[in-house]
Structure formats: C-alpha cells, structure tokens
Backbone as CSV, one residue per row, in Angstrom:
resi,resn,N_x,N_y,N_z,CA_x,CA_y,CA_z,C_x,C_y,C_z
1,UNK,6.606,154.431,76.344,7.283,153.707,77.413,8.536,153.037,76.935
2,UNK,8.365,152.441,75.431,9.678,151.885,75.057,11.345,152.604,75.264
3,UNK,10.574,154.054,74.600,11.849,154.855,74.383,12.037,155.429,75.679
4,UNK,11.793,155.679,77.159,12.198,156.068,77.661,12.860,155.076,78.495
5,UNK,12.544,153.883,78.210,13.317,152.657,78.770,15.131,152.476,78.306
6,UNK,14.816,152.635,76.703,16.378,152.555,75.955,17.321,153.623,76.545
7,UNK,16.466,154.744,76.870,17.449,155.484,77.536,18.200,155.852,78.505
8,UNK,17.306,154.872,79.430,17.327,155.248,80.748,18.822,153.981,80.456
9,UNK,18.519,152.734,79.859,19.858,152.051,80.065,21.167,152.451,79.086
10,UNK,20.654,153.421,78.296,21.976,153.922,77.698,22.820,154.946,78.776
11,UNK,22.273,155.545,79.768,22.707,156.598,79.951,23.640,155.797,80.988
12,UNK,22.853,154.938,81.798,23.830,153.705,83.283,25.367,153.792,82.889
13,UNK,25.455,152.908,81.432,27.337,152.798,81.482,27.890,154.077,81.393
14,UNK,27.272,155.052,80.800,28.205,156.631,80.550,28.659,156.734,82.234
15,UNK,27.474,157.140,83.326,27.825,157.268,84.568,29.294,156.298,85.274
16,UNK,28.985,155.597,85.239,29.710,154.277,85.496,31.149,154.881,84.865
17,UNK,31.415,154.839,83.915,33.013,154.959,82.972,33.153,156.313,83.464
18,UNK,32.674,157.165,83.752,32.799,158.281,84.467,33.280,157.984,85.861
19,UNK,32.923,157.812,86.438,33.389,157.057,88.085,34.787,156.232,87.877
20,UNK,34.827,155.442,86.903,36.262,154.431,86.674,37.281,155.708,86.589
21,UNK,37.046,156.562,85.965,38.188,156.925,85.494,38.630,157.795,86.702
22,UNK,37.418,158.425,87.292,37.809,159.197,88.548,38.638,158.636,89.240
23,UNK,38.245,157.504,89.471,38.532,156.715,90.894,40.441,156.282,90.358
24,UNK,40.366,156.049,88.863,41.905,155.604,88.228,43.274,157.011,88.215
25,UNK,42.164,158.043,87.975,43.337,159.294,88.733,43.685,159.630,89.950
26,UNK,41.998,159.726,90.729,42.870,159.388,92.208,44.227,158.498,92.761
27,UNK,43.709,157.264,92.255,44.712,155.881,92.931,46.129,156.839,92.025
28,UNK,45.929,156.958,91.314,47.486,157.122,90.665,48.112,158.306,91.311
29,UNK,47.392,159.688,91.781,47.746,160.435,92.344,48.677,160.159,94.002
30,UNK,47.867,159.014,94.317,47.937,158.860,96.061,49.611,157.989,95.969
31,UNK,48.935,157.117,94.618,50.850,155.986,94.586,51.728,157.193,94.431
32,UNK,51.837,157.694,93.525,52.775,158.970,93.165,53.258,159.523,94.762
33,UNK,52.504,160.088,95.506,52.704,160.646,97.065,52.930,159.735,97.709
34,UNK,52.316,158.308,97.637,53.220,157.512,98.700,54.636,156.969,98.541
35,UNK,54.542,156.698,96.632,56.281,156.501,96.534,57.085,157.864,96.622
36,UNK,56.627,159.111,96.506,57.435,160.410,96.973,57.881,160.384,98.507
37,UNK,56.908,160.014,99.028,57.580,159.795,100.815,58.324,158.492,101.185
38,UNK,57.786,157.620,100.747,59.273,156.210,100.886,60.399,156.652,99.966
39,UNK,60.369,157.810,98.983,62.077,157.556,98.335,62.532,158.579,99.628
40,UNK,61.686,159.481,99.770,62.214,160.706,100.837,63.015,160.029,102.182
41,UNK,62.001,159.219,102.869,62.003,158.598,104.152,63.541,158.004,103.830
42,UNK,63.745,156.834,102.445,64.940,155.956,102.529,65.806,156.823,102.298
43,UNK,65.954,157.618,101.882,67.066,158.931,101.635,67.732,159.451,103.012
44,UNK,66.677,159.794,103.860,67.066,160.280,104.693,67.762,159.189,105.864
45,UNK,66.912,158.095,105.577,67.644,157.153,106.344,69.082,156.906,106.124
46,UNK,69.288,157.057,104.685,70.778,156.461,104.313,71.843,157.637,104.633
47,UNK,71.431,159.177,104.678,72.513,159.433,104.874,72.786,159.477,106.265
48,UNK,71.816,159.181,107.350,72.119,159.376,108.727,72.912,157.949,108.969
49,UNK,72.561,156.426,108.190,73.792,155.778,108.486,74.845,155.927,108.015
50,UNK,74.914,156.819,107.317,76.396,156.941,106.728,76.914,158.095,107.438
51,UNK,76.422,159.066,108.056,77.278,159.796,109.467,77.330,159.420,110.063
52,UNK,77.017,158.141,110.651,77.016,157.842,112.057,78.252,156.564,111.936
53,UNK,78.999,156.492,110.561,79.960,155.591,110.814,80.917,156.079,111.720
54,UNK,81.888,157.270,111.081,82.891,157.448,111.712,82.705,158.062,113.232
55,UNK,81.733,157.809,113.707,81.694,158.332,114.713,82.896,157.578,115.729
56,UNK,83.501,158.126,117.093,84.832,157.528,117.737,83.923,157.496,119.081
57,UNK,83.584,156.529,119.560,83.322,156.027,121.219,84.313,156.662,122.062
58,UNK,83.670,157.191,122.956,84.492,157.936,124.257,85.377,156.255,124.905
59,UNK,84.820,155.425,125.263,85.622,154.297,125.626,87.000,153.876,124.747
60,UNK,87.223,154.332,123.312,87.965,154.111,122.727,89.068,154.922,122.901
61,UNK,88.777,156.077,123.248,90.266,157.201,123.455,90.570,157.033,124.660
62,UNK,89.423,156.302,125.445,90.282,156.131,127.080,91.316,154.869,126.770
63,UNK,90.935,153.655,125.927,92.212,152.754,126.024,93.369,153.345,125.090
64,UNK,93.183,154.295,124.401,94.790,155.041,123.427,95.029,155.920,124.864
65,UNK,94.416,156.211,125.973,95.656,157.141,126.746,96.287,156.193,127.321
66,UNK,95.554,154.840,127.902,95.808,153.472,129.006,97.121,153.353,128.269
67,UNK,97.316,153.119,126.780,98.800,152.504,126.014,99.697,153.871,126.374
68,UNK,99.223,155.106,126.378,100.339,156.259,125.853,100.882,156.139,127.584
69,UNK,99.987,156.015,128.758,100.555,155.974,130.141,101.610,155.145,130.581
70,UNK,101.054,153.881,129.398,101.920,152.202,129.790,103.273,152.586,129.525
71,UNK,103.058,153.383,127.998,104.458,153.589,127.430,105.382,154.739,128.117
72,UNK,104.935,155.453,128.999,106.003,156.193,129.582,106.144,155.829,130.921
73,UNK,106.344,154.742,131.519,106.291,154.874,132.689,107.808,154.285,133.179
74,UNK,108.634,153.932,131.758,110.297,153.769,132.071,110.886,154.950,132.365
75,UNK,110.030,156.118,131.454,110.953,157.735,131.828,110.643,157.668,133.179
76,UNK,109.585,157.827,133.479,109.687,157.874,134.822,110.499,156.957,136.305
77,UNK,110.949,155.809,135.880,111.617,155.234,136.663,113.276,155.776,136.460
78,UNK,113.697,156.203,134.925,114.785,156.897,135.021,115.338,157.926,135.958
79,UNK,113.768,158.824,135.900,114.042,160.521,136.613,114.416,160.103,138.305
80,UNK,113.838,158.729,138.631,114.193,158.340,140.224,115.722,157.980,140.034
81,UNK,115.814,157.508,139.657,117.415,156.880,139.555,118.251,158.120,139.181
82,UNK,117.868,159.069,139.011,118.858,159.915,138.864,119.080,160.817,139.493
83,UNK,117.682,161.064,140.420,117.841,161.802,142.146,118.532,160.882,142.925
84,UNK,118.679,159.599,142.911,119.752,159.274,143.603,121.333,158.911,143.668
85,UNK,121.606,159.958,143.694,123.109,160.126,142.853,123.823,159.948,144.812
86,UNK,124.925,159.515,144.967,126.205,159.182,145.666,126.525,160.155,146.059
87,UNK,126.269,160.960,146.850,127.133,161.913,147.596,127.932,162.162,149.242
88,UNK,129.627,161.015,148.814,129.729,160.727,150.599,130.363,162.048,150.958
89,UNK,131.009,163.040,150.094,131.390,164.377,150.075,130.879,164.668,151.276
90,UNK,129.136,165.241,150.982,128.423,166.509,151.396,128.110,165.622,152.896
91,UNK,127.894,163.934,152.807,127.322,163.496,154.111,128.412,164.317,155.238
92,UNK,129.545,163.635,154.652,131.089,163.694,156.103,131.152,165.301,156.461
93,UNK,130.712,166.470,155.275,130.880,167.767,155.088,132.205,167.937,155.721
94,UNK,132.935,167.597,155.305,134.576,168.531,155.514,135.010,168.995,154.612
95,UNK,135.540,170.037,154.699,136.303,171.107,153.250,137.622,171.186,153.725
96,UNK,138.562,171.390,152.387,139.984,172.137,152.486,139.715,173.284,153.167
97,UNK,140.337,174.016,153.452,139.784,175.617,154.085,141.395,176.067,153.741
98,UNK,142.484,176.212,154.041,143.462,176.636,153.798,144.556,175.594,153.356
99,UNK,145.066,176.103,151.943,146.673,175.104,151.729,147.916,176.477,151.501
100,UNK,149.065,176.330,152.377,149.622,177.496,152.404,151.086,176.803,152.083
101,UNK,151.763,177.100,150.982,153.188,176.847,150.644,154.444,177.939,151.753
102,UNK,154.969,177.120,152.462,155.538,178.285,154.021,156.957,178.586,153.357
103,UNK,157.109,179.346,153.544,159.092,178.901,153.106,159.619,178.825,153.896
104,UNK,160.745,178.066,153.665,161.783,176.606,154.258,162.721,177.816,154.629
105,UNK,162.634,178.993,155.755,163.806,179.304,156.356,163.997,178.860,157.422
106,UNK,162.806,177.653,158.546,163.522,176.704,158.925,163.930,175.489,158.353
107,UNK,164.761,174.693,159.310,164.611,173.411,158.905,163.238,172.439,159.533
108,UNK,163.530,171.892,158.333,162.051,170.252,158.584,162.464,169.056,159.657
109,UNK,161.788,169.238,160.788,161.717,167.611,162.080,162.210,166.648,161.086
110,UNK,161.479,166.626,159.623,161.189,165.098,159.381,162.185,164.854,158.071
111,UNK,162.830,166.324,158.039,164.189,165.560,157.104,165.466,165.916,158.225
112,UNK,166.753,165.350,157.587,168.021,165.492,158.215,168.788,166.525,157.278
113,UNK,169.193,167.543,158.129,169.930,168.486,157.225,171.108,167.965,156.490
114,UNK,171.339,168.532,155.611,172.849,168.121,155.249,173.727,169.403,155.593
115,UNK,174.767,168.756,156.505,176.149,170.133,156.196,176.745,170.228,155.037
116,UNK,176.659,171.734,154.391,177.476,171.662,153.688,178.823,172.501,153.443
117,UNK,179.075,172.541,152.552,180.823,173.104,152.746,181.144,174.344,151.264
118,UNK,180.642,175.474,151.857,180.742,176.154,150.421,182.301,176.846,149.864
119,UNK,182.928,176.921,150.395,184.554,177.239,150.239,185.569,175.897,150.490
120,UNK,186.075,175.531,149.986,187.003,174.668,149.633,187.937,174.656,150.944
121,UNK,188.494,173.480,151.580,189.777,173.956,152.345,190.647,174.105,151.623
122,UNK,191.952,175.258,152.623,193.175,175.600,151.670,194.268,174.518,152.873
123,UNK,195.067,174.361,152.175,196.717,173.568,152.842,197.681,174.264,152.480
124,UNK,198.597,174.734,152.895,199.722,175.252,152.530,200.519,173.711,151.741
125,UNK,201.445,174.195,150.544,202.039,172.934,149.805,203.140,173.597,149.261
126,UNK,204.248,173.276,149.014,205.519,172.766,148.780,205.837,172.868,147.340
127,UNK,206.705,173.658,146.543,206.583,173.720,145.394,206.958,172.301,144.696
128,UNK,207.762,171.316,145.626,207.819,170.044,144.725,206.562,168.916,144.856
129,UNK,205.295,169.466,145.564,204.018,168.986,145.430,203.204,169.095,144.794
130,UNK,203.454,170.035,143.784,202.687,170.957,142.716,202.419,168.808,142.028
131,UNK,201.288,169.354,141.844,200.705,167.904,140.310,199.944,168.318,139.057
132,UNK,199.652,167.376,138.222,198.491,167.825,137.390,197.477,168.369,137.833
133,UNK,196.673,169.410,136.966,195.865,169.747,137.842,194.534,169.058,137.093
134,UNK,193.571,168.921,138.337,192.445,167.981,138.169,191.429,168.980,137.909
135,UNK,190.118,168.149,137.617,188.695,168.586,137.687,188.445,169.185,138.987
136,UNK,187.565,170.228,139.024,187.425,170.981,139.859,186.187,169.820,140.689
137,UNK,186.547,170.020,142.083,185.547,168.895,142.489,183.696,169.131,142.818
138,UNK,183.065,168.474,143.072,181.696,167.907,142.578,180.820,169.006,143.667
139,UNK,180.692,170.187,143.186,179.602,170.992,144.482,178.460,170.196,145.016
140,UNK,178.358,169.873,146.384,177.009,169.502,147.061,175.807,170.307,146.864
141,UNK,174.728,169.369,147.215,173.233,170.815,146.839,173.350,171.355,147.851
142,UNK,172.896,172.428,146.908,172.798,173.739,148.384,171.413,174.191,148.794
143,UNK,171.120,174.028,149.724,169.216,174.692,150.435,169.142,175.755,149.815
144,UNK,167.480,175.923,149.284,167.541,177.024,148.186,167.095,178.414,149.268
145,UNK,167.566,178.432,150.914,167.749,179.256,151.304,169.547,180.003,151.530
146,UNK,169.797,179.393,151.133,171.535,179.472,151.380,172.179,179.372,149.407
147,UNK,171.673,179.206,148.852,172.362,179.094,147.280,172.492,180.598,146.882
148,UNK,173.710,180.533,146.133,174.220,181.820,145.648,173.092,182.798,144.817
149,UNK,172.473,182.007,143.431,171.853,182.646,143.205,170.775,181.103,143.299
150,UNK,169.556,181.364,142.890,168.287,180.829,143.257,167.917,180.771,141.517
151,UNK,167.208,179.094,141.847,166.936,178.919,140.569,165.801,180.013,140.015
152,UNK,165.452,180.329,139.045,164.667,180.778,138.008,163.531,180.312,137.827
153,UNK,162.343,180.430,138.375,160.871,179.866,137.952,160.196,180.205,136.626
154,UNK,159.998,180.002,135.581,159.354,180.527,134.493,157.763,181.459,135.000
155,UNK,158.676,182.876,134.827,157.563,184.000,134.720,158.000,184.962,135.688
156,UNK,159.723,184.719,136.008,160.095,185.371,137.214,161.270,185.604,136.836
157,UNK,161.645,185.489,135.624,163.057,186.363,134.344,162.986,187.615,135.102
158,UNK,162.119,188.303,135.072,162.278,189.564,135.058,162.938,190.570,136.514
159,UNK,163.259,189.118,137.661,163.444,190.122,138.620,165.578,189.535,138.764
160,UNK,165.435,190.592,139.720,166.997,190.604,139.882,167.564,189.741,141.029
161,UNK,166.987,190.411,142.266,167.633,189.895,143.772,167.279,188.396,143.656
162,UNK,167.732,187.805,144.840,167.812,186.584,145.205,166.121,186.803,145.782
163,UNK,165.783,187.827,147.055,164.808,187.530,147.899,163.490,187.723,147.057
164,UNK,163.549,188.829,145.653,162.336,188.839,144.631,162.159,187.346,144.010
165,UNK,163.428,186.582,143.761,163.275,185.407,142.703,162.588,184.198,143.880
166,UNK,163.186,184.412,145.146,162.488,183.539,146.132,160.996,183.739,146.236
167,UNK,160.788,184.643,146.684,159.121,185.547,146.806,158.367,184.836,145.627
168,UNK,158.790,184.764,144.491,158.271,185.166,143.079,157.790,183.110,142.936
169,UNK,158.860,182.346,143.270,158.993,181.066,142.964,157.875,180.366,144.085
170,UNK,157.902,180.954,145.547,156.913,180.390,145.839,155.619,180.972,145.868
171,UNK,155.515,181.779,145.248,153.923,182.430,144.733,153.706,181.336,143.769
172,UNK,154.592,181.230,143.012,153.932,179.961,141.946,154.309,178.313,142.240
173,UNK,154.587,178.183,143.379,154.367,176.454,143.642,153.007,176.744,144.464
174,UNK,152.675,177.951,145.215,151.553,178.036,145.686,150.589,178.005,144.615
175,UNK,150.598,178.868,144.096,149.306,178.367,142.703,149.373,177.291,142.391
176,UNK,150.115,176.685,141.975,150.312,174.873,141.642,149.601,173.886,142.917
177,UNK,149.687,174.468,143.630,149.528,173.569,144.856,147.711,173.954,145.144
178,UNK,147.750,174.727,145.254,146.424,175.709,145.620,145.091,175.082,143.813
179,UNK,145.534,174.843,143.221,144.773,174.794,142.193,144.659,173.169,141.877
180,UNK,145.422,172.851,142.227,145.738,171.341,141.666,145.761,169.933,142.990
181,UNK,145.500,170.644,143.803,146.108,169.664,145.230,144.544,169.115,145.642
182,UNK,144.274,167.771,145.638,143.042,167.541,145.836,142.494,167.341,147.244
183,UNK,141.495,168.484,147.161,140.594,168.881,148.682,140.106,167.781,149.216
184,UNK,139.772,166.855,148.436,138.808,166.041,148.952,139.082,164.666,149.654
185,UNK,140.729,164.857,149.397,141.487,163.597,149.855,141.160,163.173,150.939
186,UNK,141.419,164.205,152.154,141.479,164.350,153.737,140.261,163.660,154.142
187,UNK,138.887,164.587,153.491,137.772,164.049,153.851,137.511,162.379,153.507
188,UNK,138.110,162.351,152.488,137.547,160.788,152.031,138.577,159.493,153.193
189,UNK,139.714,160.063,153.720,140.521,159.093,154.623,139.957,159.219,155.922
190,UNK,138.897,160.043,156.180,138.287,160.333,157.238,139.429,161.317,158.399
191,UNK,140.304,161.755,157.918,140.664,162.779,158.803,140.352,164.281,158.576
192,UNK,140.400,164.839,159.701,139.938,166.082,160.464,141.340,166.681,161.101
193,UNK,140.562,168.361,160.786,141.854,169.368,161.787,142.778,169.602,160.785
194,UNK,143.840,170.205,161.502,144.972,170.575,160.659,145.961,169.737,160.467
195,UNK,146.560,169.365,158.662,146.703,168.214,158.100,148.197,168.939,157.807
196,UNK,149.718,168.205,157.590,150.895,168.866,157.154,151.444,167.445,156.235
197,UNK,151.837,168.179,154.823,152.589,167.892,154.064,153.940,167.759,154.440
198,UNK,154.990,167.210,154.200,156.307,167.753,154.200,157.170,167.347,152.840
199,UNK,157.337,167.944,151.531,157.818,167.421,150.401,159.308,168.375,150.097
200,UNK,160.489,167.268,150.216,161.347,167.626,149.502,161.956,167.154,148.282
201,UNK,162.539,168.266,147.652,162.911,167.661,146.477,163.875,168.298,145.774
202,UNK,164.767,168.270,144.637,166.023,168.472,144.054,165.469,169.293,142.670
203,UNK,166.398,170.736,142.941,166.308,171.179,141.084,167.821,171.142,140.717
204,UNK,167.587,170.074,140.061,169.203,169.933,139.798,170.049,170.794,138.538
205,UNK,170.976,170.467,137.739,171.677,171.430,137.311,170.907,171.683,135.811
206,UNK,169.838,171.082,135.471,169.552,171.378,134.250,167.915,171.901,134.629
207,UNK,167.641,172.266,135.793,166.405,173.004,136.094,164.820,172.020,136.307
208,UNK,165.545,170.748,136.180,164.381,169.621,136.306,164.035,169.190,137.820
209,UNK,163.246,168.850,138.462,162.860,168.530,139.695,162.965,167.041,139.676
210,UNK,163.576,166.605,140.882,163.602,165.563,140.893,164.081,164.891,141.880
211,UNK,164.288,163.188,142.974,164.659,163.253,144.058,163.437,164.463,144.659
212,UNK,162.363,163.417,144.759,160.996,164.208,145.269,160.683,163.196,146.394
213,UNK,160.626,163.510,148.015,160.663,162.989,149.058,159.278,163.511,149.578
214,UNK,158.353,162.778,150.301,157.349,163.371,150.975,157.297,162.612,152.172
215,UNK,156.437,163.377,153.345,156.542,162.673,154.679,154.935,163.406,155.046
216,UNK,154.116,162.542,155.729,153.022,162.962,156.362,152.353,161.900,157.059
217,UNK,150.676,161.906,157.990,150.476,161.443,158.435,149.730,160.096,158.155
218,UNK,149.408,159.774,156.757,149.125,158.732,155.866,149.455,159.000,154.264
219,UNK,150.269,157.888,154.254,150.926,157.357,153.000,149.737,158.530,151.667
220,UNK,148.260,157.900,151.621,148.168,158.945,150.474,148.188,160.420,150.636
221,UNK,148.213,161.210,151.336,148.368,162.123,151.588,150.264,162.450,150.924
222,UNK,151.262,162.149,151.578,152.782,161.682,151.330,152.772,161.906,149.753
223,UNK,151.685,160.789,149.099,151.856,160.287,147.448,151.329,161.713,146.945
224,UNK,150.230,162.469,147.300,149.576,163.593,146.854,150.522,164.854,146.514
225,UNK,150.957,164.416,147.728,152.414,166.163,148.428,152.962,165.453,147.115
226,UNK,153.647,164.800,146.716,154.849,164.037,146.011,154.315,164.838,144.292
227,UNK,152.698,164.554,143.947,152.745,164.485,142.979,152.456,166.240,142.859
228,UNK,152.204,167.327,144.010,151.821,168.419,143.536,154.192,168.843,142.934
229,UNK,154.681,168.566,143.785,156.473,168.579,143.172,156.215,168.115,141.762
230,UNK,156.007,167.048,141.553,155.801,166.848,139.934,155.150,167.475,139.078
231,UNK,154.320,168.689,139.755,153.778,169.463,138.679,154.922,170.517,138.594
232,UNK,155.898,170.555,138.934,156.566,172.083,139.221,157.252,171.753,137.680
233,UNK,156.987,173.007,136.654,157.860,173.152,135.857,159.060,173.247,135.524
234,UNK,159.834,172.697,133.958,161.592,173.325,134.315,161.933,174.712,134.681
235,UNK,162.746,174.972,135.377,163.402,175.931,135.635,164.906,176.390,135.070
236,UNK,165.483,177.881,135.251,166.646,177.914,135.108,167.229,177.523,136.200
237,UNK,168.538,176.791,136.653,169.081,176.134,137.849,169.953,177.371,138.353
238,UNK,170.176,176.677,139.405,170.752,177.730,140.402,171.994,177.681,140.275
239,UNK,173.071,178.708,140.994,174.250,178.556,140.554,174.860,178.988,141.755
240,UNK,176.226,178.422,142.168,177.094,178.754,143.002,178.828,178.667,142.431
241,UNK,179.150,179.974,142.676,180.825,180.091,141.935,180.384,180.107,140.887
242,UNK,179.180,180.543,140.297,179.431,180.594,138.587,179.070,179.942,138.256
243,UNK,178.572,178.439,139.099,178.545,177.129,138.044,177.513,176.608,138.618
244,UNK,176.295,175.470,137.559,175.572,175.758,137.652,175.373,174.081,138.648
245,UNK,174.206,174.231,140.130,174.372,173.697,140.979,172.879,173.128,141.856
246,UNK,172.854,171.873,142.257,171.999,171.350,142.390,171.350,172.131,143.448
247,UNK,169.559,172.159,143.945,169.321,172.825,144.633,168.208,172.062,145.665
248,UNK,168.592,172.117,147.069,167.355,171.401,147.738,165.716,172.231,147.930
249,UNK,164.992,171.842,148.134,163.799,172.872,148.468,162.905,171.964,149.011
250,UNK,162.254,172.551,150.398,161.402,171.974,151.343,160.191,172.842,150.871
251,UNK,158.876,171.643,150.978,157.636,172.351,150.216,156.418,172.083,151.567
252,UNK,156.609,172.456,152.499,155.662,172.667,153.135,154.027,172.552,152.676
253,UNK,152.939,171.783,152.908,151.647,172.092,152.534,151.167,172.061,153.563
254,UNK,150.144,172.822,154.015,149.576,172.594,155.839,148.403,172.948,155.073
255,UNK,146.847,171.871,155.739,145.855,172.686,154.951,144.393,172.407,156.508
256,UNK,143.481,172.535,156.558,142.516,172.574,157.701,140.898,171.225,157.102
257,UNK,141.062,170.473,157.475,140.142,169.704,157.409,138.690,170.411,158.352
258,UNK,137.777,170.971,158.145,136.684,170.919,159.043,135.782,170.224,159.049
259,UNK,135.048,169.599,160.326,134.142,169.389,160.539,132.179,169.929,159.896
C-alpha cells in the first residue's frame, strides 16, 4: 500500500506541468493573432485617412466659379456700351445721290459778269504824238469759256484743242469734287432735295487758284463748295496774245439730298 501511494503522488505534478505548458503555447499563439489583426486593422485605418485628405468638396468649386462669374461681369457691361454706338446718319437716312461738276457755258444768277475787252482800241495819231513807248497794258481775266488757250490741268499735257483741254479739266475737278466733297453735310443741316453749289474762282498767271467765291443756300454748304476749289491743283495758266493770263472759272456742284 505504501508504494503505490508514493506513486500515485509522484505522477499528480508531471500531469499538471504538462497542462501549464499547453495552456502557455496556446495563450502565446492567440496574442501573436490578436496583435497580427490590430497591426493589420491600424494599417489599414491609416492609409484610408491619409486618402481621404486631399479630397476637394463639391461646395468648394461652386464658390471658385461664384469669384470667376464676379470677375467677368465688367466685360460684359463693356460689350453693352459698345452696341450703343451714335448713329444720327442712318436715323435722318438721307444720302448724296448725285454731285455733277456742269460747265460754265452759261453764266451764274449769283455772280455778275464782267465785260471784257479782248482787242485793244485803235485812234488814229499824228506823227508829232508819237511818245515813249510804255508797258503793254494789264489783260483782264478772261472766262475760261472765252480764253485763248485754257489753262493746263496736270494729266491733260497730252491733248491739243482748247475743247479736249476743257473736257479733260473738268473730268478732274469732278473727281476732286466727287471723292472729296462731304455727303453727309446736307443730311446733318437737315436739308432735303436738290442742293446747288455755286463756286468761283481765279487761275491766275502762275497756275495757282485763288480769289475762291462760293454762294449757296447755307453758309456751310458755301464754306464746303469753297474748300472742294482749294483742292484743285497747280496748273499751267492760260494764255491770251501769247501772254500768260488770269482765268475765271464757275464750278457748279448740284447734288440730291433724299429722303
């Protein structure tokens, strides 16, 4: 009975330290797997807050368009101001329609002709009347329908007759007049219908224009006629007896105001 007693309590602690140690690999196994899933879990946590910084709120790009709208809304008050542009032109709608340079083979209502005297009187005289003899005296202008020869317009050298150099000279006060004579005058004084210039003026002996007269139915109109004469270039001057002689010329402008 003794000896099966000693044994029975030798064998108790073997069992026992057997069980400790079991139970000490388990626990260590289970920590191992539970700290494997908390490093996992915080891992995953950290990188989802760290994508989710830069993220941009839809409310945020609506206030960057609110500034980009604020900031253009001077262009847009420009583009109005510039559809409304001044036009008393097109309201009144009247146009030039015709300006026609006429030639002066009548005379003008609104000037006074001058007589003139192209041959000298003769006197019979007395051989003891004979004197020094003088300067030949001072030729009057002559209407550049009546002058011997007709001044010279630059670009009209080339013709011969009197009636080609006439033809030729008012083809080009008509271009001068026609290109340069402002349409819009009539309309802006508020007149209508058919409008007449009457401009005379002097090419005197060195081919310059000058002694420039105008007559019409308001003063600016008069000043206009006046200044299309001042465009007329030098000329060669006209000549009578050879010598070279002042020349009158009536410049007709007639032009149509419409409605």
């Amino acid at each position: 009975m003794l000896v099966d007693s000693v044994f029975i309590v030798t064998l108790k602690p073997f069992i026992m330290n057997n069980k400790h140690d079991a139970n000490v690999r388990k626990s260590t196994l289970v920590n191992f797997q539970l700290g494997l899933i908390v490093a996992l879990v915080t891992t995953v946590l950290v990188m989802e807050i760290k994508s989710a910084v830069p993220v941009v709120k839809p409310d945020d790009v609506a206030v960057d368009n609110s500034e980009v709208e604020t900031y253009f809304n001077p262009e847009f008050v420009i583009v109005k101001d510039k559809v409304e542009k001044k036009q008393p032109l097109k309201k009144v709608q009247k146009i030039i329609d015709v300006i026609d340079v006429i030639d002066d083979d009548t005379p003008t209502e609104l000037f006074e002709d001058t007589e003139l005297t192209t041959e000298p009187d003769i006197t019979e005289i007395e051989p003891g009347d004979l004197v020094e003899k003088t300067e030949d005296p001072e030729i009057a202008p002559v209407p550049f329908v009546k002058v011997e020869f007709v001044p010279i317009f630059p670009g009209c050298e080339g013709l011969t007759t009197n009636a080609e150099r006439r033809a030729c000279m008012s083809s080009k006060i008509n271009t001068i007049v026609q290109r340069k004579f402002d349409g819009d005058l009539a309309s802006d004084l508020g007149l209508s219908g058919q409008q007449r210039i009457y401009v005379r003026f002097k090419i005197d002996k060195t081919g310059n224009v000058v002694d420039i007269q105008g007559r019409s139915t308001h003063p600016k109109l008069t000043k206009e006629g006046e200044r299309m004469a001042g465009l007329i270039p030098k000329m060669k001057p006209g000549q009578q007896s050879n010598k070279p002689v002042e020349v009158i010329f009536d410049l007709p402008i007639v032009f149509n105001v419409k409605d």
